[in-house]
C-alpha positions as CSV (number, residue, x, y, z in Angstrom):
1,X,-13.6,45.0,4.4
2,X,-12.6,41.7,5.4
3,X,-14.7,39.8,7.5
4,X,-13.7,36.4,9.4
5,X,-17.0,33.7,9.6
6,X,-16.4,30.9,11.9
7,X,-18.0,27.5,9.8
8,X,-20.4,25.2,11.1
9,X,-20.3,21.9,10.1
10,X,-17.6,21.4,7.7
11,X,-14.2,20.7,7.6
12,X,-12.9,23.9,7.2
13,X,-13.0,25.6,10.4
14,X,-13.4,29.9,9.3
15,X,-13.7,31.9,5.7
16,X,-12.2,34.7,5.5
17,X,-14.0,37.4,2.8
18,X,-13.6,40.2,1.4
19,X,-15.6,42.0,-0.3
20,X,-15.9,45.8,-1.8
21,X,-19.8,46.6,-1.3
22,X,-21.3,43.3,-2.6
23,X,-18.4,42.4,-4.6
24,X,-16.5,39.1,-3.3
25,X,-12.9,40.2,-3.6
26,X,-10.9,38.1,-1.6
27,X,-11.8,33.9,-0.3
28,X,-9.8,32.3,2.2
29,X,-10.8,29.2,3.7
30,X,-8.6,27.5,7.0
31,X,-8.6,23.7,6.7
32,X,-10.9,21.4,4.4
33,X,-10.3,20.1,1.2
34,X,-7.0,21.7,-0.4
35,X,-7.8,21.1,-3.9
36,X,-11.8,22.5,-3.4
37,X,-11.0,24.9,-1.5
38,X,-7.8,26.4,-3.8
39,X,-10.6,26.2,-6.7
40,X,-14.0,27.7,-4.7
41,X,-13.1,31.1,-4.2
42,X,-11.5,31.3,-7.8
43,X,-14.9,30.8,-9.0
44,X,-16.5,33.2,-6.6
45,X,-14.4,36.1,-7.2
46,X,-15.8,39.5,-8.6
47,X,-19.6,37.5,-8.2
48,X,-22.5,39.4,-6.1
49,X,-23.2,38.0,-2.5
50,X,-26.5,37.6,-4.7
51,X,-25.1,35.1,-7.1
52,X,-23.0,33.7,-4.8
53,X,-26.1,32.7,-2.8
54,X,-28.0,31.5,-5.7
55,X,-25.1,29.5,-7.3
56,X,-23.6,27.6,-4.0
57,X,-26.1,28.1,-1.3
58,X,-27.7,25.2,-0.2
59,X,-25.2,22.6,-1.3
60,X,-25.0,19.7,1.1
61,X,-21.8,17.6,1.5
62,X,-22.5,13.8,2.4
63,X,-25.7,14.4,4.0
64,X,-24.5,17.2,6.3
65,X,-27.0,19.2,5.1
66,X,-24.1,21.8,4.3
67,X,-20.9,22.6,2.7
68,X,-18.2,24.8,2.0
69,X,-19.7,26.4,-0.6
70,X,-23.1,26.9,1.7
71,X,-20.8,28.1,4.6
72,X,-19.3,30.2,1.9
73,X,-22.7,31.5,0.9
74,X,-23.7,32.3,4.5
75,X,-19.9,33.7,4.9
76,X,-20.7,36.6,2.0
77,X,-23.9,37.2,3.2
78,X,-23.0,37.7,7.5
79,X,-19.8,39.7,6.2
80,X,-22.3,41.7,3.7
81,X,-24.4,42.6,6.7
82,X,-21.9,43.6,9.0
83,X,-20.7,45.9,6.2
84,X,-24.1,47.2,5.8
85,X,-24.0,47.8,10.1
86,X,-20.7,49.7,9.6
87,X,-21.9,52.4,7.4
């Protein structure tokens, strides 16, 4: 399932996931930092929405009080429910 989350307060504008049950398979952030954002869902990939969570939730970017790794967080977790709604 892929599943589109539109950002709030970053520079990337929308994450796309995917995921296979809780699995992150698949990152793809629009706009932000190229470098960041080539290396983010590198890391992420084949993690839990769990240790995704608990790794990059919460991460503030000059004093935002978010990131792209938060929004990334929130991202697997909104595309992990929806998944849970569709079965």
């Amino acid at each position: 399932m892929i599943y589109n989350y539109r950002t709030k307060g970053t520079c990337s504008t929308q994450i796309d996931v995917e995921l296979e049950g809780n699995i992150v398979r698949n990152v793809k952030f629009t706009g932000g930092c190229n470098g960041n954002l080539q290396a983010i869902p590198l890391l992420v990939q084949g993690m839990t929405v769990e240790e995704v969570e608990k790794r990059i939730g919460g991460i503030s970017c000059n004093g935002r009080g978010t990131s792209c790794g938060d929004q990334l967080a929130k991202a697997c977790r909104a595309a992990y429910e929806a998944s849970l709604q569709q079965s």
